[in-house]
Structure formats: C-alpha cells, structure tokens
OpenMM code with the backbone's topology and positions (N, CA, C; nanometers):
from openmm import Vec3, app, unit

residues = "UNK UNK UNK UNK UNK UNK UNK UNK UNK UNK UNK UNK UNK UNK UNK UNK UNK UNK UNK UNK UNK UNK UNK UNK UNK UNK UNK UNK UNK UNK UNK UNK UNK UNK UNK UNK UNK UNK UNK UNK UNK UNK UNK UNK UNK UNK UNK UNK UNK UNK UNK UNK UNK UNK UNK UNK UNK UNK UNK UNK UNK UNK UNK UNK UNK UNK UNK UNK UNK UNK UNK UNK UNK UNK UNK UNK UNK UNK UNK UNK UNK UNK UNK UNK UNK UNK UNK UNK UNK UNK UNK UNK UNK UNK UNK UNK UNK UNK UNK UNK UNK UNK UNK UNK UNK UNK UNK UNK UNK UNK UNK UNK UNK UNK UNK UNK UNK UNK UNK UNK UNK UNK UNK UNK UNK UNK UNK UNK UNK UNK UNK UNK UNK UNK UNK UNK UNK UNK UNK UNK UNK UNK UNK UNK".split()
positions = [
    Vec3(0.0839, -0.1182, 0.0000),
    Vec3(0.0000, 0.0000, 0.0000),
    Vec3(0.0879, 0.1239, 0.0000),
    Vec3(0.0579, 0.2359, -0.0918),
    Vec3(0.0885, 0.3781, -0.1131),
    Vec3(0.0552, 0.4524, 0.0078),
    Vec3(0.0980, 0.4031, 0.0948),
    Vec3(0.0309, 0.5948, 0.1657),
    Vec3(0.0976, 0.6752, 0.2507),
    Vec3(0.2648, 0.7082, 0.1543),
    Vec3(0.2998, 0.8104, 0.1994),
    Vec3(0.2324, 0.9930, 0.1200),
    Vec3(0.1909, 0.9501, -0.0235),
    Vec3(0.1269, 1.0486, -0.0853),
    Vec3(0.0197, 1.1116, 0.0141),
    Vec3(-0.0601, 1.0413, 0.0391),
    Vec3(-0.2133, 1.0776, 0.1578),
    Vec3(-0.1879, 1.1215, 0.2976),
    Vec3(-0.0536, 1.1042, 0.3243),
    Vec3(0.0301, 1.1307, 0.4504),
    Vec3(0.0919, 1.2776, 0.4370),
    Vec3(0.1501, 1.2616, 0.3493),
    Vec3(0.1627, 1.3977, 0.2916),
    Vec3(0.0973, 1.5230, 0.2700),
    Vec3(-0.0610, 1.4856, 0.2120),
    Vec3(-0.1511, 1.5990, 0.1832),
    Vec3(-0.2349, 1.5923, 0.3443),
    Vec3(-0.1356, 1.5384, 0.4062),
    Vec3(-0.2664, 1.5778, 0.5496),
    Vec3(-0.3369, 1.4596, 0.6304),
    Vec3(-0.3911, 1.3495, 0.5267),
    Vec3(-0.5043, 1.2473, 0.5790),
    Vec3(-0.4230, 1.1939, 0.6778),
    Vec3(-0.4659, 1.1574, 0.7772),
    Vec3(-0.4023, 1.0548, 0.8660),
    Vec3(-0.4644, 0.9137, 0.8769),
    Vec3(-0.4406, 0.8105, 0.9816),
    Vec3(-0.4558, 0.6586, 0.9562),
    Vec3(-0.5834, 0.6462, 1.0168),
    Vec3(-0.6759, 0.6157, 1.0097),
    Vec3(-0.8384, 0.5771, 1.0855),
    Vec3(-0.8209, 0.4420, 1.1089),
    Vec3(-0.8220, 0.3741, 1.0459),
    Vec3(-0.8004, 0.1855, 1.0368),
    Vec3(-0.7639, 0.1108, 0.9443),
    Vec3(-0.7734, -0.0173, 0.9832),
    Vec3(-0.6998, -0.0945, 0.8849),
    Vec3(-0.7468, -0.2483, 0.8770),
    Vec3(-0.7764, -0.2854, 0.8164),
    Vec3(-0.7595, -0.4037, 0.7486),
    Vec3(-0.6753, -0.4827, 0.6814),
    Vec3(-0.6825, -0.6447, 0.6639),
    Vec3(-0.5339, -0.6692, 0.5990),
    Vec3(-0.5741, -0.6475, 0.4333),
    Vec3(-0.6544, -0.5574, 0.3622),
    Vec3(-0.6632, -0.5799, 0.2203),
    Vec3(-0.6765, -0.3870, 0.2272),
    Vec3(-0.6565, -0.3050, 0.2957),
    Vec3(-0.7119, -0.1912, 0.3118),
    Vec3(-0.6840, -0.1156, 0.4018),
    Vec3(-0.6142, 0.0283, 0.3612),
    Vec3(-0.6099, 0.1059, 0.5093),
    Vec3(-0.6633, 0.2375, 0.4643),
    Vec3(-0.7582, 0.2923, 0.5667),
    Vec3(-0.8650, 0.3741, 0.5445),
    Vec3(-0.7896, 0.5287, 0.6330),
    Vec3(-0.7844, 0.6037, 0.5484),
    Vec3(-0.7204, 0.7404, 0.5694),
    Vec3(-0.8054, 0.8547, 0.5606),
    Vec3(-0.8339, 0.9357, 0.6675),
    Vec3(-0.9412, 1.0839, 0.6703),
    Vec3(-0.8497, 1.2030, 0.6665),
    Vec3(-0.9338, 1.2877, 0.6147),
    Vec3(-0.8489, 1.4288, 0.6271),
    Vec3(-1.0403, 1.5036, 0.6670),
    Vec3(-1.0122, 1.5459, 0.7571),
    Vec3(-1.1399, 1.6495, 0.7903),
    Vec3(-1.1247, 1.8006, 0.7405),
    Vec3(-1.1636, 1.8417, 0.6234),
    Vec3(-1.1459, 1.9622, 0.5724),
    Vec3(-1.1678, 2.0926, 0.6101),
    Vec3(-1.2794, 2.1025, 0.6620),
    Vec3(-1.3541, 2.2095, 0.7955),
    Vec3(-1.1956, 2.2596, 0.8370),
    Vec3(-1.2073, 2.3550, 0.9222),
    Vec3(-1.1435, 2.3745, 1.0603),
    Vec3(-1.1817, 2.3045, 1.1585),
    Vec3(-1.0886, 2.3007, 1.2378),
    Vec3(-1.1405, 2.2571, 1.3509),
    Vec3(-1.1036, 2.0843, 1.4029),
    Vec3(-1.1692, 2.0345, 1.5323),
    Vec3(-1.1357, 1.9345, 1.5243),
    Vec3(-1.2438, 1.8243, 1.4247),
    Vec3(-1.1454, 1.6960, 1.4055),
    Vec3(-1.2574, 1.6487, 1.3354),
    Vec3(-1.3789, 1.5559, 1.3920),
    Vec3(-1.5130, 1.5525, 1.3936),
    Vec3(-1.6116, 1.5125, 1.4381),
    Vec3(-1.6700, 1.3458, 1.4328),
    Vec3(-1.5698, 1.2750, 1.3197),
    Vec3(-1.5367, 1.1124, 1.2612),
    Vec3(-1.5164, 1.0375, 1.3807),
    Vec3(-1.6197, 0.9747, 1.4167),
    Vec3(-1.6158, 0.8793, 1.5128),
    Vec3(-1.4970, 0.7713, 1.5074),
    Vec3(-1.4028, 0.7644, 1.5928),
    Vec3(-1.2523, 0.6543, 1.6459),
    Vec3(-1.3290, 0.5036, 1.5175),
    Vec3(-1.2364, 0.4433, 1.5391),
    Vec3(-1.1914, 0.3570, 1.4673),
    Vec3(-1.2546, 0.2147, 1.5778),
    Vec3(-1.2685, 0.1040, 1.5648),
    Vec3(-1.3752, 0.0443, 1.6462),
    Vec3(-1.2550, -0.0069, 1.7783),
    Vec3(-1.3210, 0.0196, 1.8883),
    Vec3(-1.2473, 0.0063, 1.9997),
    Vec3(-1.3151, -0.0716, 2.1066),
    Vec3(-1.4015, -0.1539, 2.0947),
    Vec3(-1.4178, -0.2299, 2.1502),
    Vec3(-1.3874, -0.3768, 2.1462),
    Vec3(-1.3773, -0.5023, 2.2442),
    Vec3(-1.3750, -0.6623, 2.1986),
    Vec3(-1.4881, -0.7127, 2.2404),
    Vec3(-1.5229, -0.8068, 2.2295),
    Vec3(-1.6914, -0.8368, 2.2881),
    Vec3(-1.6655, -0.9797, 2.3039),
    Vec3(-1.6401, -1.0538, 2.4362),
    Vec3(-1.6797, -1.2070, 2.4419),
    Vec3(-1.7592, -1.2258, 2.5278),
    Vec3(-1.7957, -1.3781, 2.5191),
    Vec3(-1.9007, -1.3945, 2.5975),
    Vec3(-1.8634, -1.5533, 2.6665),
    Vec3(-1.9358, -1.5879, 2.8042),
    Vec3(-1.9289, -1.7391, 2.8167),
    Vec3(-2.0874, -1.7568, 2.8853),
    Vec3(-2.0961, -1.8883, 2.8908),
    Vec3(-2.1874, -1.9515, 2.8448),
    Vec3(-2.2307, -2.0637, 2.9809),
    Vec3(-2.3248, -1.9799, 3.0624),
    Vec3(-2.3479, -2.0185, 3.2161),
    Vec3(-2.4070, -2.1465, 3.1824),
    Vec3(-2.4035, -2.2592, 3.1519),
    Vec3(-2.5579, -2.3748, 3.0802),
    Vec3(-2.5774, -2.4284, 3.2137),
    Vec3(-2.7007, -2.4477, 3.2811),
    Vec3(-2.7731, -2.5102, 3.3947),
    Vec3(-2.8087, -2.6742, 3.3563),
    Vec3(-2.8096, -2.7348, 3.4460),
    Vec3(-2.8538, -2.8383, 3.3879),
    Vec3(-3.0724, -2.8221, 3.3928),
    Vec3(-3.1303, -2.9089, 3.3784),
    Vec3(-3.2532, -2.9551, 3.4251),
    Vec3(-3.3107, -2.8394, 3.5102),
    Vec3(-3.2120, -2.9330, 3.6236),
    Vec3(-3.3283, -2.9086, 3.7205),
    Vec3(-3.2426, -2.7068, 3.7937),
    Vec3(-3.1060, -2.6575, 3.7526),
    Vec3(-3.1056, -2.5441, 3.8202),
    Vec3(-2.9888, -2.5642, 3.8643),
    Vec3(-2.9480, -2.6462, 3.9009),
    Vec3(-2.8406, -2.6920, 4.0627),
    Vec3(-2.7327, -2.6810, 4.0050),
    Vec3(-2.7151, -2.7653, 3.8662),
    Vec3(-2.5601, -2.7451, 3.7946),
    Vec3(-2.5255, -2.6750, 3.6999),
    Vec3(-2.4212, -2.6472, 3.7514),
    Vec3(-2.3206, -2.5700, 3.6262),
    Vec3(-2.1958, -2.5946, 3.5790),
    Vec3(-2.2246, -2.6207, 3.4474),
    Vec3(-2.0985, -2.6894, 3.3562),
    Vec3(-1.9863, -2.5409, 3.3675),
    Vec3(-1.8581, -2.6256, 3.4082),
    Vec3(-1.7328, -2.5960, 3.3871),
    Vec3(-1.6097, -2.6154, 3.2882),
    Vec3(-1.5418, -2.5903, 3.3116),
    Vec3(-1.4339, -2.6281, 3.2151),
    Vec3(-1.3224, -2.6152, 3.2544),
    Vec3(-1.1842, -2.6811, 3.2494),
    Vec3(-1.0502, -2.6664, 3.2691),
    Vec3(-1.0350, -2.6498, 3.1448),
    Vec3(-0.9190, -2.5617, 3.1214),
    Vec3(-0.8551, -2.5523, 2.9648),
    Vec3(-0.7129, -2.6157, 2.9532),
    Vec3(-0.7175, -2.6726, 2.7959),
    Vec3(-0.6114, -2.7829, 2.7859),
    Vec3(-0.4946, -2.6727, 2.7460),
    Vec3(-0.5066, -2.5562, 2.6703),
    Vec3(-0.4158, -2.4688, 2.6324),
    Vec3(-0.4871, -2.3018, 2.6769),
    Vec3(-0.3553, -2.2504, 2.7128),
    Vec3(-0.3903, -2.0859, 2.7189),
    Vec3(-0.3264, -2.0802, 2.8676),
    Vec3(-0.3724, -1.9652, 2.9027),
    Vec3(-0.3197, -1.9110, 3.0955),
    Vec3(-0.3062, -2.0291, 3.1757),
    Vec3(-0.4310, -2.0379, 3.1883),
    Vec3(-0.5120, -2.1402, 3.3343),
    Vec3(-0.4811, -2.2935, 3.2798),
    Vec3(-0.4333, -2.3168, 3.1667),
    Vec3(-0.4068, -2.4480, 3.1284),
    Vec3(-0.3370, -2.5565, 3.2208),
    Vec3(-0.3760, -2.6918, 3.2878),
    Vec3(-0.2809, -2.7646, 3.3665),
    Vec3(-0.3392, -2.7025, 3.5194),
    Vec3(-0.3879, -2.6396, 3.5225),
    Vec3(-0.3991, -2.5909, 3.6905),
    Vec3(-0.5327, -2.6412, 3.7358),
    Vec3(-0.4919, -2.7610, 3.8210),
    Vec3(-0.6246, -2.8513, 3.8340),
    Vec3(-0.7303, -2.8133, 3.9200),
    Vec3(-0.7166, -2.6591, 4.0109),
    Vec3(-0.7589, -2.5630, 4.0823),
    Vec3(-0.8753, -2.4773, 4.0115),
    Vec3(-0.8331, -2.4818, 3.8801),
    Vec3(-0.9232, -2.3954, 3.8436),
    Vec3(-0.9894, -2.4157, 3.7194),
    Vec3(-1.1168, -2.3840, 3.7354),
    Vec3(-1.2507, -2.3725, 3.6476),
    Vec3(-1.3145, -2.2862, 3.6173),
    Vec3(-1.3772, -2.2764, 3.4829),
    Vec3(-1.4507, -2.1413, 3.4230),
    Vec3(-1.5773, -2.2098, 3.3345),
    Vec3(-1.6300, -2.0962, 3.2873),
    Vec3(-1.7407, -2.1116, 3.2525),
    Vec3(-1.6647, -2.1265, 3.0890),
    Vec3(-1.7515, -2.2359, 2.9982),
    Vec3(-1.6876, -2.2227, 2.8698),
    Vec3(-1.7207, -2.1010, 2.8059),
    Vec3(-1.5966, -1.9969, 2.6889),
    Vec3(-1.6735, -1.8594, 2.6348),
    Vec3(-1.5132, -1.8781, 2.5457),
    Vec3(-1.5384, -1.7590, 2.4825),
    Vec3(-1.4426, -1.6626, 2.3494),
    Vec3(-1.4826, -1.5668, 2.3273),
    Vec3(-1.4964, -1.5491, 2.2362),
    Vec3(-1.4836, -1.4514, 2.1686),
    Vec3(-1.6082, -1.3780, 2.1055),
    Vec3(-1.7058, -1.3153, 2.0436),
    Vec3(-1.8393, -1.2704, 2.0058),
    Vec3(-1.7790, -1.2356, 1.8058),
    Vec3(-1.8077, -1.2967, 1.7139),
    Vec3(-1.7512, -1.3060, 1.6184),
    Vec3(-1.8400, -1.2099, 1.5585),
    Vec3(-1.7560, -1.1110, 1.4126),
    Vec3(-1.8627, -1.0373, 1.3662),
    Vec3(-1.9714, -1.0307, 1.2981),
    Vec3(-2.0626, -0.9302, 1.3331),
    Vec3(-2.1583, -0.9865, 1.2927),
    Vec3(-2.2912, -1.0799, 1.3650),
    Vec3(-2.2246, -1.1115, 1.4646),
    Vec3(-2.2880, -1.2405, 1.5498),
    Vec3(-2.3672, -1.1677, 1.6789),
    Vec3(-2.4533, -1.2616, 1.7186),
    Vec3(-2.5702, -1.1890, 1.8512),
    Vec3(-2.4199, -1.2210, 1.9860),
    Vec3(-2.4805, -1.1537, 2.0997),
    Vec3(-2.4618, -1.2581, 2.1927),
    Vec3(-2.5107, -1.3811, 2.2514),
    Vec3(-2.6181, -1.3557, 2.1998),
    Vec3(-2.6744, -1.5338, 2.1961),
    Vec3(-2.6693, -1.6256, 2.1541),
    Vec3(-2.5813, -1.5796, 1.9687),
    Vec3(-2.5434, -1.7056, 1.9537),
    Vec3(-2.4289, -1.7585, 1.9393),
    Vec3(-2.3491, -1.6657, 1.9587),
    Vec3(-2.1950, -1.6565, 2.0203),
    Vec3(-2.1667, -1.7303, 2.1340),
    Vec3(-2.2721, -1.7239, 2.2627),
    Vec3(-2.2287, -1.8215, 2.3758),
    Vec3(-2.3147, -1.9539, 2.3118),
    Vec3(-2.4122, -1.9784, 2.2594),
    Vec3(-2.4230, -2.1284, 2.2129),
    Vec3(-2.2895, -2.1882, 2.1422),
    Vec3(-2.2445, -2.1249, 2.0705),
    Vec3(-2.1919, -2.1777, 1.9645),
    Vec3(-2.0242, -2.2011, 2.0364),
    Vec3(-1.9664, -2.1166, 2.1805),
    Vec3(-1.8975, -2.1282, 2.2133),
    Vec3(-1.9006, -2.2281, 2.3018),
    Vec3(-1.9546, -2.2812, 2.3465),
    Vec3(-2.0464, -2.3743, 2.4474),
    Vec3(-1.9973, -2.5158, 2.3672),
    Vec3(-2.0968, -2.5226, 2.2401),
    Vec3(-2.0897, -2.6284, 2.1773),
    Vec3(-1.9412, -2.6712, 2.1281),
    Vec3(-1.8796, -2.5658, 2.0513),
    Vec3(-1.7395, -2.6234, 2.0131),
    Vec3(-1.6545, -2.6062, 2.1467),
    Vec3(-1.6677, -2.5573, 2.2135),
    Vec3(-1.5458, -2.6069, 2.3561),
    Vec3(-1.6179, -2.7911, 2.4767),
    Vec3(-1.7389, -2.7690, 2.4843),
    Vec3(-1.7329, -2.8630, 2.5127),
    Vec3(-1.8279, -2.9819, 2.4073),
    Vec3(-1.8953, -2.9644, 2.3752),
    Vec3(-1.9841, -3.0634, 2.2620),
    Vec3(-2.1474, -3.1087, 2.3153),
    Vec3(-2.1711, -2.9909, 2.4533),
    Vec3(-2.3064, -2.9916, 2.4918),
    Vec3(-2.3813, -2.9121, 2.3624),
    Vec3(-2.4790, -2.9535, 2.3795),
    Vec3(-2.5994, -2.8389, 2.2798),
    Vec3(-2.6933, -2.7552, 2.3924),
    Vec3(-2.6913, -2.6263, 2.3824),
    Vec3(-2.7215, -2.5371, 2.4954),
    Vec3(-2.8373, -2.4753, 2.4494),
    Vec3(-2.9325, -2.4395, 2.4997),
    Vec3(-3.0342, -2.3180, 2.4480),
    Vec3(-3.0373, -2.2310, 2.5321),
    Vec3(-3.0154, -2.0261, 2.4488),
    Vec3(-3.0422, -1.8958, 2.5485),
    Vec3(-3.1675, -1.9141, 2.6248),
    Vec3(-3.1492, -1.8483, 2.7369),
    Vec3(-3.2206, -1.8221, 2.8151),
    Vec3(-3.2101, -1.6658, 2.8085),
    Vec3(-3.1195, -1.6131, 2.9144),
    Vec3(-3.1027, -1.4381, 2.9196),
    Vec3(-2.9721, -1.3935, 2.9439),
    Vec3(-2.9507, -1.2865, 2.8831),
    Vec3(-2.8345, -1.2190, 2.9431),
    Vec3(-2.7924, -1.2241, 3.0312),
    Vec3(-2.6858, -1.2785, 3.1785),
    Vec3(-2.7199, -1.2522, 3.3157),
    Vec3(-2.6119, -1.1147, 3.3636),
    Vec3(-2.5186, -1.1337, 3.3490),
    Vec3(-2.4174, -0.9907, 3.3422),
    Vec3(-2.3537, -0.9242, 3.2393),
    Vec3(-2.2811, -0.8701, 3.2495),
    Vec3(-2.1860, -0.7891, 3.1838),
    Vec3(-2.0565, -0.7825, 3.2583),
    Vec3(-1.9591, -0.7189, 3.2402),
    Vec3(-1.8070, -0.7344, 3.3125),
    Vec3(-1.7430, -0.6420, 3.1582),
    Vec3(-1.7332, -0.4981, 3.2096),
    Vec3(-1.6396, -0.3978, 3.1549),
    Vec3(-1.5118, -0.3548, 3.1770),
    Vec3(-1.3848, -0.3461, 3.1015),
    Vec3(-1.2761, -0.3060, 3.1991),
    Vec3(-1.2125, -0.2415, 3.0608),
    Vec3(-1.1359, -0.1131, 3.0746),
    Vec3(-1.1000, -0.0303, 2.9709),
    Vec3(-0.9097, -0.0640, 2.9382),
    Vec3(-0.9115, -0.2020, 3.0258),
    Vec3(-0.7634, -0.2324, 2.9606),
    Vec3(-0.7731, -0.3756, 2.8613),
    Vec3(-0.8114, -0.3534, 2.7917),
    Vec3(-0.7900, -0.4824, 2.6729),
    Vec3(-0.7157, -0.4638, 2.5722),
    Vec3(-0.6651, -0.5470, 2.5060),
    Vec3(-0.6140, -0.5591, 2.4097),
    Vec3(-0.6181, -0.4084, 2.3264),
    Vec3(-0.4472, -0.3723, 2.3072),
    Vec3(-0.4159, -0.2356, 2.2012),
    Vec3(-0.4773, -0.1206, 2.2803),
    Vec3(-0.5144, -0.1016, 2.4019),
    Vec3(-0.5938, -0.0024, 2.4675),
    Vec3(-0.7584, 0.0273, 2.4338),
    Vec3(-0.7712, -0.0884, 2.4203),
    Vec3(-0.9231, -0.1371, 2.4163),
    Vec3(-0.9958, -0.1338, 2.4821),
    Vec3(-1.1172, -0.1500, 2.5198),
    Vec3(-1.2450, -0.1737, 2.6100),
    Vec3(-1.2829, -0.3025, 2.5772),
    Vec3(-1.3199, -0.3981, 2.6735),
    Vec3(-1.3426, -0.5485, 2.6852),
    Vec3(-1.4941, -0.5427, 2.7854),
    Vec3(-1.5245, -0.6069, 2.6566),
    Vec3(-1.7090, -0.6292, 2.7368),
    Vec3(-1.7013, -0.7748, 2.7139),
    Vec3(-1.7624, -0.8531, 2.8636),
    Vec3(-1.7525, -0.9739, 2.8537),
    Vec3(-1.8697, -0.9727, 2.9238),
    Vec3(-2.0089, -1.0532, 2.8572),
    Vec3(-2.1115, -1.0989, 2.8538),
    Vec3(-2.1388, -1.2608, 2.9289),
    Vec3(-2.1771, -1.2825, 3.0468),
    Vec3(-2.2634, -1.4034, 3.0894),
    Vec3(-2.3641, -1.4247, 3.0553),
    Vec3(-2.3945, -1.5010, 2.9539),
    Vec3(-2.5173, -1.5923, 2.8875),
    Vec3(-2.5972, -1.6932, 2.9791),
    Vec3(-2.6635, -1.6785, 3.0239),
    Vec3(-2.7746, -1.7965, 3.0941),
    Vec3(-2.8272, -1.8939, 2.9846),
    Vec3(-2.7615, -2.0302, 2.9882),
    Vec3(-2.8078, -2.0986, 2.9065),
    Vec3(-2.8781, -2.2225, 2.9962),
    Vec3(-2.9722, -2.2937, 2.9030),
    Vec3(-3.0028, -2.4888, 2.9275),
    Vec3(-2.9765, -2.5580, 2.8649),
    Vec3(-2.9337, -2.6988, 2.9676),
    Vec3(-2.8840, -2.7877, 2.8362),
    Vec3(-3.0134, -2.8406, 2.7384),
    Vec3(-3.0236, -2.8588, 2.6417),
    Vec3(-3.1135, -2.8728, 2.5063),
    Vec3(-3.1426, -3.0182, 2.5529),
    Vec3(-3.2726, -3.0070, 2.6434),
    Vec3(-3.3515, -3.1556, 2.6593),
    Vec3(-3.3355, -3.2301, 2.5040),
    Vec3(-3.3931, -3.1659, 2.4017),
    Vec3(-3.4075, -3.2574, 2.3020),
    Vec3(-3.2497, -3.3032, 2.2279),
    Vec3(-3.1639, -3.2611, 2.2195),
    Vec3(-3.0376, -3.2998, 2.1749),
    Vec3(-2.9932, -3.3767, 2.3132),
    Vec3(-3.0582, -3.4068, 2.4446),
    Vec3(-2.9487, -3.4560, 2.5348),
    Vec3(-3.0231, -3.5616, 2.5915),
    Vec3(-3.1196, -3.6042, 2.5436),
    Vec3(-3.2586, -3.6387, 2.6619),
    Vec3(-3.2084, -3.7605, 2.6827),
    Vec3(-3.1143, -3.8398, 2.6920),
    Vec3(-3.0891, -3.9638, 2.7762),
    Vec3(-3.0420, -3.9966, 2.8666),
    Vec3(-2.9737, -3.8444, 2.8637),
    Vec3(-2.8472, -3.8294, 3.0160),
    Vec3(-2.7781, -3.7357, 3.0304),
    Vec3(-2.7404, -3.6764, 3.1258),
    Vec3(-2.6629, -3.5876, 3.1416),
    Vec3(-2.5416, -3.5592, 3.0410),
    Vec3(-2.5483, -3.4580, 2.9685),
    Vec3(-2.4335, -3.4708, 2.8796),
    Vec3(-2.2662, -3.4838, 2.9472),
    Vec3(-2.2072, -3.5306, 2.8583),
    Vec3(-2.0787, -3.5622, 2.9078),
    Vec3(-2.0045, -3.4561, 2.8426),
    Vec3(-1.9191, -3.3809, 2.8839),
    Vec3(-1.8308, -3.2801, 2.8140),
    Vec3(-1.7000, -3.3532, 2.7165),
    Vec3(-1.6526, -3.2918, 2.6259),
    Vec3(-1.5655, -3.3303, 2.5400),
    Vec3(-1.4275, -3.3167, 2.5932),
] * unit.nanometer
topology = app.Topology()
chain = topology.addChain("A")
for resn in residues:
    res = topology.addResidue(resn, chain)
    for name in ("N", "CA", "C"):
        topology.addAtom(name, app.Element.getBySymbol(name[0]), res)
C-alpha cells in the first residue's frame, strides 16, 4: 500500500484491514467530528444449567493461561464473532469447547474493563443458558 502520498496531503490513519487502510483528512477547521476507529472486543461465556437449576458446567482448559492448573474452572466462552448476537456466540462457544448443545435463556451480566487488548475496552457478557432436553434427553451430557 501507497500511503505516503495521503500522509503527505494531510489524511491521517483511521483503520486498517489486511486488504485496506482507510485514511481521513477532515477539511472544515477545527477538530474532526469522525467517530474513532472500532475500539471495543466483545466475548461472551456460556453459564448452561442443567434440568433441574443446581448445575453448572465448567471447564478446565487444555491450552492458554489457566491451562494444567487442576484448581481452576470457568465457565466455557471466546470470543463474540462479527456480525454475530450474543446469543449465539455463547451457544456456539459452548458447543465447540465442550460438545453440549445449549439453548439462550437471558443475558445474566456484563463485566467492563478499559484495559484490553491495544488499549481497548473489553465487554464480557454471561449468557444464561439450558442444556437442550431434546439434543441430550438420555443423560446428562458428558463434556468433550
């Protein structure tokens, strides 16, 4: 990509993509009014109850931080992909981390903190899910 020419006449860097980098020059005086470049991350995990209320599926992770530490457990989650709800972001994270089939219920929290990734804002979403009587109805699902 060319863009010392556009650097030159003024525009500066807004964002980027790997096929594309998007350059503004605000012509006015003044400051410019172009809303930042997207600064948020959005994941979510995925509370699933069993039946009857009482349980809640966990997870140890085989790779990442907490990997090997037989102390500790989380709720399965990632990432909120684009484009995607939060509802079906924690199913779908649910299903490929452990291989339950989950159905939304409700939002239950949120969890904001303005240090994420590149000086980001990190919104991390708790999903209230159930496990899917009809995909499980013989038994308690077994995690993968």
């Amino acid at each position: 990509l060319r863009v010392a020419p556009a650097a030159q006449c003024g525009f500066v860097a807004h964002h980027a993509k790997p096929d594309y980098i998007m350059m503004t020059k605000w012509l006015p005086e003044g400051a410019s009014p172009l809303p930042q470049y997207a600064h948020h991350q959005v994941g979510v995990g995925g509370m699933v109850l069993d039946a009857s209320g009482t349980k809640v599926l966990c997870i140890q992770e085989k790779r990442g931080m907490t990997a090997g530490r037989k102390d500790f457990w989380k709720l399965p989650g990632g990432m909120v992909d684009a484009k995607e709800d939060f509802c079906d972001a924690a199913v779908r994270e649910v299903l490929e981390e452990t291989g339950v089939h989950a159905i939304f219920e409700c939002l239950g929290a949120i969890r904001e903190t303005h240090k994420g990734p590149f000086g980001s804002t990190d919104l991390y979403g708790i999903c209230v899910l159930r496990v899917d009587a009809e995909k499980h109805s013989d038994s308690t699902p077994k995690p993968v």
